[in-house]
N, C-alpha and C positions, 0 to 999 in steps of 0.2 A: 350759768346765769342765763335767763333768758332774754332773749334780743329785745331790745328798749324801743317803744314807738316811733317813727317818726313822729314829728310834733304836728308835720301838715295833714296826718290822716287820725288827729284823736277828732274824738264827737266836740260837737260846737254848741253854745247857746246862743241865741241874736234874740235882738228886740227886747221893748221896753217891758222888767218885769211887770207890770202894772196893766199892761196892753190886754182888753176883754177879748184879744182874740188871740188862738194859740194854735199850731202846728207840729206836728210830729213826722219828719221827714225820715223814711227806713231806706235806704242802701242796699246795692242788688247783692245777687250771690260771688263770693269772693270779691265785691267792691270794699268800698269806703264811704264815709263822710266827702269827703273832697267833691264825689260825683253832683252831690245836691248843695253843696256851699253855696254855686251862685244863684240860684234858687230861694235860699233861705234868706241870701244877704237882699233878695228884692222884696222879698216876703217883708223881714224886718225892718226895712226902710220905709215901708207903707202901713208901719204899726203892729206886727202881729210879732207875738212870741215867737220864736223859734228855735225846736229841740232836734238837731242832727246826732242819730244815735249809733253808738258802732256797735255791731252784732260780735258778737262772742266768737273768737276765730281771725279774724278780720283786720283789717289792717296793721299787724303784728309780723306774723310768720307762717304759709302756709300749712307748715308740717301742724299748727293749731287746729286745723279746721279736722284730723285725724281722729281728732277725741272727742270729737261733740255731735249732739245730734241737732237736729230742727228743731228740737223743744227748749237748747238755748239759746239760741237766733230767738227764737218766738220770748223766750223771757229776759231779753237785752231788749226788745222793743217793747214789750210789757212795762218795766223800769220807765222808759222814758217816757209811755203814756204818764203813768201813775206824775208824774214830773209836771210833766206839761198842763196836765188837765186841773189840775189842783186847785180849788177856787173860782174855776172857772165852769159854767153852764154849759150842757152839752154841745147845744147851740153854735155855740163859739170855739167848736174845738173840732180840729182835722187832723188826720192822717194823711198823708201822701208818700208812696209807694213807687219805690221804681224796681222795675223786674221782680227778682224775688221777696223784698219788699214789698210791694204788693200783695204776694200771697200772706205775708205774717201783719201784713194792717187786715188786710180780709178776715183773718182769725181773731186779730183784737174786734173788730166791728162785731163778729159775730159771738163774740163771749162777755164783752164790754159793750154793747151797742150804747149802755145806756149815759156813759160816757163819753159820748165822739157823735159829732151832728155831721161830719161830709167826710167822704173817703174817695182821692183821689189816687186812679189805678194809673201807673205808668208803662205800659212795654209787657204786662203781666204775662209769664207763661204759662199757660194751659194746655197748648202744642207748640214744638218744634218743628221748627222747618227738619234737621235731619232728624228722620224714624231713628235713626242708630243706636241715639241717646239711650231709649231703653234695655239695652243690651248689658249698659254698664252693671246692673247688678250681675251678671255673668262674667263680665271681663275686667273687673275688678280685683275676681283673684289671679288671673294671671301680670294686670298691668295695674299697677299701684296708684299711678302719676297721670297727669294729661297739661301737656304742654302745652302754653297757646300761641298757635301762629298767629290769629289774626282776631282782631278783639271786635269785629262784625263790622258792619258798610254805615258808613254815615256818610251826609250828602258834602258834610264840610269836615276840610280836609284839615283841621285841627281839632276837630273833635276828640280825637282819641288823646289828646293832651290832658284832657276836662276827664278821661274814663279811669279815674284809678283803681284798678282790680290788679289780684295778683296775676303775674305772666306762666304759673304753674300749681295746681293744687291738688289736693289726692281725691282718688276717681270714689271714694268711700265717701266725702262730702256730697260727689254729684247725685249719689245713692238717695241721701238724705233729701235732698233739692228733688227729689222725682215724688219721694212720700209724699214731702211737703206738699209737690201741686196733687198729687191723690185723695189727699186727706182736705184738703179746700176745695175741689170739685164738690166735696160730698157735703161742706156745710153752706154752699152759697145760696140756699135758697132760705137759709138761718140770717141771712145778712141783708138787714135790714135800712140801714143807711144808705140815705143820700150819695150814689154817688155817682162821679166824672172817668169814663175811662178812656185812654187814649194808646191810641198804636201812630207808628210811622209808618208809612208804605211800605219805605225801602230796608223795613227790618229783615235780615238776612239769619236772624236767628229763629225767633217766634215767627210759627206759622198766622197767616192773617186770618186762619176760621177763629182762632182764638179770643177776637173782639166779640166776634157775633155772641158765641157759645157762654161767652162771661153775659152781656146784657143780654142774651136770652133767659140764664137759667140765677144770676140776682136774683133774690128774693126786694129787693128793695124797688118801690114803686114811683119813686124819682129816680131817675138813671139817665145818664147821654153818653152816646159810643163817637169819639171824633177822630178823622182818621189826618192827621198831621204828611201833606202831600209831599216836602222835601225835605224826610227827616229817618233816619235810619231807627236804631234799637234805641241809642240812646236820646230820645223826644226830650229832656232835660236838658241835655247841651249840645244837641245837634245845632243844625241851621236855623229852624224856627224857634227857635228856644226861649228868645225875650216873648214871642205870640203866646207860647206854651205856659210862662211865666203867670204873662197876662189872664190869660182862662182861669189859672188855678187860684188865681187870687181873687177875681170877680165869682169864682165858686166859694170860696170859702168865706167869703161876705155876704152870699146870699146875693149874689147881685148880677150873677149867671142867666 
């Protein structure tokens, strides 16, 4: 039988179904819903729908993430467009992405543009701080697994409470996670939406050329790069996080 969910990391809905404004908040690699809960619960307090979706793999059992590619992450967050946007004007409908999230709202923007008016980038990887990463496709056959000692630097020291990701996953997902940013390099000049993208300084994961290299090579001709000064990888529930909140809601009203 397979291992049954916790109940704190299934996908959430918030806010009034009725609300003309709606969001699609995606979940990083090996994360969860939980990481964007207080997000969506500010989101949904000031009106707007809110669909926190769990990627295929995810929040369950790492050994999940063995059997799937990037193309069902990408159609776990597909699903909960198709969800969210329904009746609703392009206008009024957002994506917001944290980490590898990001790259799979970047792929909806660019294959759906015509459904999604703002696409907000979280922590997005495009480089890593260690080069090593790319090795994994070679050292994957001899090491299966990658254990995590430290889940990256944030400036507040309970952050990492807020970061639910697994504490071990197979190096065959990390695989997948490299295509993924290869294969969105190549259609960002396809992606045409409105959007907001943010790093924290003190991210210890993501390399910082990584901001510039995103709103340089956007196709999209509104774009803002905001660099979040005491806030690690995770800019969603780091320190500045209620600021971060704030931005992504005055962008997704148009009122940025």
């Amino acid at each position: 039988m397979p291992p049954q969910p916790d109940l704190d990391l299934m996908p959430f809905t918030l806010g009034p179904e009725d609300a003309p404004y709606a969001c699609l908040l995606i979940h990083g690699f090996s994360g969860s819903p939980p990481e964007l809960r207080p997000l969506g619960e500010y989101l949904a307090q000031h009106g707007i729908r809110v669909e926190g979706v769990r990627l295929a793999g995810h929040g369950t059992d790492p050994e999940a993430l063995k059997h799937l590619t990037w193309n069902d992450w990408l159609q776990s967050a597909s699903d909960g467009l198709e969800r969210v946007s329904k009746g609703r004007s392009k206008e009024n409908v957002a994506i917001v992405g944290f980490s590898m999230g990001s790259l799979l709202g970047m792929q909806l923007c660019a294959a759906h543009g015509e459904q999604i008016g703002h696409m907000v980038s979280m922590s997005t990887p495009i480089f890593f701080r260690n080069s090593r990463i790319h090795l994994v496709p070679i050292i994957k056959i001899m090491k299966r697994w990658h254990d995590v000692r430290k889940l990256g630097t944030h400036t507040d020291p309970e952050a990492h409470t807020r970061y639910h990701s697994y504490r071990r996953y197979p190096l065959i997902a990390v695989d997948q996670l490299l295509d993924l940013m290869r294969v969105t390099r190549k259609i960002l000049p396809a992606m045409m939406t409105p959007a907001l993208i943010m790093y924290g300084l003190h991210d210890s994961i993501i390399h910082p050329k990584s901001g510039r290299y995103l709103y340089n090579h956007l196709g999209a001709t509104e774009k803002e790069l905001t660099w979040w000064g005491n806030s690690g990888h995770g800019v969603p529930f780091d320190t500045e996080r209620e600021q971060v909140w704030e931005k992504v809601l005055a962008f997704i009203k148009g009122e940025a």
